[in-house]
C-alpha positions as CSV (number, residue, x, y, z in Angstrom):
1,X,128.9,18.4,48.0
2,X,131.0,17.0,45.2
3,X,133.5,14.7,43.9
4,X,136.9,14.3,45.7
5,X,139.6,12.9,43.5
6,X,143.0,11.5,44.8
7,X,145.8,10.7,43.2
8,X,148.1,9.5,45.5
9,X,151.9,8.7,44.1
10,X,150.9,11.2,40.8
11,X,154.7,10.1,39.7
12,X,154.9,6.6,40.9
13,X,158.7,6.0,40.0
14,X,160.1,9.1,41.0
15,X,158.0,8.7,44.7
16,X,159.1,4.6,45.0
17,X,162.7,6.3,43.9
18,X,162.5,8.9,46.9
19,X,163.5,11.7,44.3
20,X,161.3,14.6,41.9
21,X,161.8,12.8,38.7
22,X,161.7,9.0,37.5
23,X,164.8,7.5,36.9
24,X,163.0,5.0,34.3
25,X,162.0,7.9,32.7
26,X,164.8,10.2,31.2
27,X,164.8,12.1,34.5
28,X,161.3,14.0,33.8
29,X,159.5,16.1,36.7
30,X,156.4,15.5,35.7
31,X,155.5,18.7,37.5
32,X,157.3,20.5,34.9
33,X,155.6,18.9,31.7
34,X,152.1,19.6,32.3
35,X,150.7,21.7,29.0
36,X,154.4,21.7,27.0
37,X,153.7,18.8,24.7
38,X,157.4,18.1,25.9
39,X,156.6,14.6,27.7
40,X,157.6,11.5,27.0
41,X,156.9,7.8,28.8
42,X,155.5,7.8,31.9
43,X,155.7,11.2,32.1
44,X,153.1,11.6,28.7
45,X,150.9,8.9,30.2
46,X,150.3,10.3,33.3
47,X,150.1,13.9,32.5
48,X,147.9,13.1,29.5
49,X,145.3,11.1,31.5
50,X,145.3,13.7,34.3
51,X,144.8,16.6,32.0
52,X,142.2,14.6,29.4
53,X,140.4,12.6,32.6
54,X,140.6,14.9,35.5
55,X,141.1,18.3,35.3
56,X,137.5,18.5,32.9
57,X,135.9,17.6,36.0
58,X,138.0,19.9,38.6
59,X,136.9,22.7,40.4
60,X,139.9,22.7,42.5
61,X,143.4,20.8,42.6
62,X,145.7,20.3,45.7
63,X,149.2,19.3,44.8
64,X,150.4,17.6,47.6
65,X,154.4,16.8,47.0
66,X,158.0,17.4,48.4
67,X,161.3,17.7,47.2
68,X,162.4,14.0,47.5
69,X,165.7,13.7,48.6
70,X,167.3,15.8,46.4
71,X,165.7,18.8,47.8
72,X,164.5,19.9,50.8
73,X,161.7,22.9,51.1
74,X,160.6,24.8,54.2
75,X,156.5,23.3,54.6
76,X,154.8,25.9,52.5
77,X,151.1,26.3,50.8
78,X,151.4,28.1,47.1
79,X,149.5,29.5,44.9
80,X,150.6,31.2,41.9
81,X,149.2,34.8,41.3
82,X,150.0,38.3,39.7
83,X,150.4,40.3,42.9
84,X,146.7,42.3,43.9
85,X,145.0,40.2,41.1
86,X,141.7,39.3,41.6
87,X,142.9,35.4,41.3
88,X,145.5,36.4,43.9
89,X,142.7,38.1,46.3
90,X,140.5,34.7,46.0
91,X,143.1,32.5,46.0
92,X,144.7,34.2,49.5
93,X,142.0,32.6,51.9
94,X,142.6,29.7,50.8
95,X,146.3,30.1,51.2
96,X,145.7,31.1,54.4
97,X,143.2,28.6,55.5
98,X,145.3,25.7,54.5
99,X,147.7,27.7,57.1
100,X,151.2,25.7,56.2
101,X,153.9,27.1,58.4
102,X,154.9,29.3,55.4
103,X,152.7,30.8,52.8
104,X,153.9,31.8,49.2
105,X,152.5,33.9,46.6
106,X,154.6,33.3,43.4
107,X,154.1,36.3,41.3
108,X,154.4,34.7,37.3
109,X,152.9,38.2,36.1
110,X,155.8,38.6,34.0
111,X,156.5,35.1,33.3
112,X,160.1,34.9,35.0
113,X,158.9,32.1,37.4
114,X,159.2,28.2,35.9
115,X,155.5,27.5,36.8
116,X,154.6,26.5,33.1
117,X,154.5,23.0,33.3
118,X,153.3,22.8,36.5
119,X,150.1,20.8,37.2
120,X,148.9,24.0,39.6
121,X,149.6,26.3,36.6
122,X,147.7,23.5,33.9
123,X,144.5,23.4,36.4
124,X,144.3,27.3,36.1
125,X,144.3,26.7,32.3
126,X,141.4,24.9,32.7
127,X,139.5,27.3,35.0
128,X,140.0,25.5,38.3
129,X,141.7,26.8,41.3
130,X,145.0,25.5,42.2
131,X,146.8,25.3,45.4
132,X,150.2,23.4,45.7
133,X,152.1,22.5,48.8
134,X,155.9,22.0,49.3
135,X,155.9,19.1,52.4
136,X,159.2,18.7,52.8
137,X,161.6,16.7,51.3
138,X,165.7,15.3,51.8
139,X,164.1,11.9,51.9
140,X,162.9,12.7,55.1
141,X,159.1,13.0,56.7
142,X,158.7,14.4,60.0
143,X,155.6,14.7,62.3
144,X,155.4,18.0,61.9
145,X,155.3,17.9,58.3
146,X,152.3,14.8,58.2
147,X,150.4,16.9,61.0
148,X,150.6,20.4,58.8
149,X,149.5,18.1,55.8
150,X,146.7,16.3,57.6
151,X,145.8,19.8,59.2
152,X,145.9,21.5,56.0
153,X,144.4,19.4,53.9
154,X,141.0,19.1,56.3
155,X,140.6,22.8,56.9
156,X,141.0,23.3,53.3
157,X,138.2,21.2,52.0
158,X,136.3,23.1,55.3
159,X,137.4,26.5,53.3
160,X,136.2,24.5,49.9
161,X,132.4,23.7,51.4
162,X,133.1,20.0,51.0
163,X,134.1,19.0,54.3
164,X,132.4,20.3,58.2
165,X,134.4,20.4,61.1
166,X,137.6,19.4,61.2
167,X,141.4,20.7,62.3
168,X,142.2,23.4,64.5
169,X,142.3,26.4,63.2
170,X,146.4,27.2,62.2
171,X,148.4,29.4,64.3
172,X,149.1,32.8,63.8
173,X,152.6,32.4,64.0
174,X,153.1,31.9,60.2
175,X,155.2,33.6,57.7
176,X,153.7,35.2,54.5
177,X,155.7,36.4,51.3
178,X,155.5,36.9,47.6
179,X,158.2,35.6,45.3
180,X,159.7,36.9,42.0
181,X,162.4,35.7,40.5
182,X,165.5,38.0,40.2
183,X,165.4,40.5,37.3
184,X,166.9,38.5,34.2
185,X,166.7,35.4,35.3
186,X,165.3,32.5,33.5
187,X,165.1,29.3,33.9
188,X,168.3,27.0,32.4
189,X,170.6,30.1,33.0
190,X,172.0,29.6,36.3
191,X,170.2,30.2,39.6
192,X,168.3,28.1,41.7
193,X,167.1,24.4,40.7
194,X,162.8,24.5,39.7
């Protein structure tokens, strides 16, 4: 038993503009903002009433989101974990029972992956456990996306105890990895867009 809290549209502009960031809002993600002090606007509203009204009372947090359409992701369930951790030993049924097509590890042990600022990364900070999702994104939803969302969503809160029955189990034919950024990388430097 418990509480289930949604939050659907977390970033209201950015998700009526189709994109990651608001456009009202000097471009901020706010899934890069959480814990920084560094918001502004919207962006300081939201994250301040999610992290002084919610995440007090979480136990767990599932970030639900996709790239908008400036990005596109494969469908994926996250966590964020030092490789054979005990968080990333808990945290890895979970992964697994939300069973996304694609299931990533992204090892922050030494603090080259952008996850600061991430509401995932913020939850932890607070003692709850996080799983985030990319669903997508290139202003597109598919079936296949909404089912592995609906699917994932249901088994998870099975895994969680707050939910009986549900979706099918996921099929084995998933793929599994860990990510670390390259060695010298950082974030603002060149590479990939976070």
């Amino acid at each position: 038993s418990g509480t289930l809290i949604c939050l659907p549209r977390h970033n209201p502009g950015a998700c009526l503009a189709g994109r990651r960031t608001d456009p009202a809002d000097a471009g901020q993600d706010i899934n890069r903002v959480y814990g920084r002090g560094s918001a502004t606007g919207r962006a300081k509203l939201i994250s301040d009433f999610v992290t002084d009204a919610i995440l007090p009372r979480a136990d767990w947090v599932i970030d639900l989101h996709s790239g908008g359409v400036s990005h596109e992701f494969v469908v994926s369930g996250n966590v964020q974990a030092a490789i054979g951790s005990d968080d990333d030993l808990t945290m890895r049924p979970y992964l697994h029972a939300f069973g996304a097509p694609f299931s990533l590890v992204f090892d922050g042990s030494d603090h080259s992956m952008p996850h600061t600022g991430t509401l995932e990364h913020h939850a932890k900070s607070f003692g709850a456990h996080a799983v985030s999702t990319e669903l997508g994104g290139g202003g597109r939803v598919s079936a296949a996306s909404m089912a592995a969302t609906r699917d994932g969503v249901i088994r998870l809160l099975g895994a969680i105890g707050l939910m009986e029955g549900g979706a099918p189990p996921p099929s084995p034919a998933r793929a599994g990895c860990t990510a670390r950024a390259p060695a010298g990388w950082r974030p603002g430097r060149g590479g990939p867009a976070w």
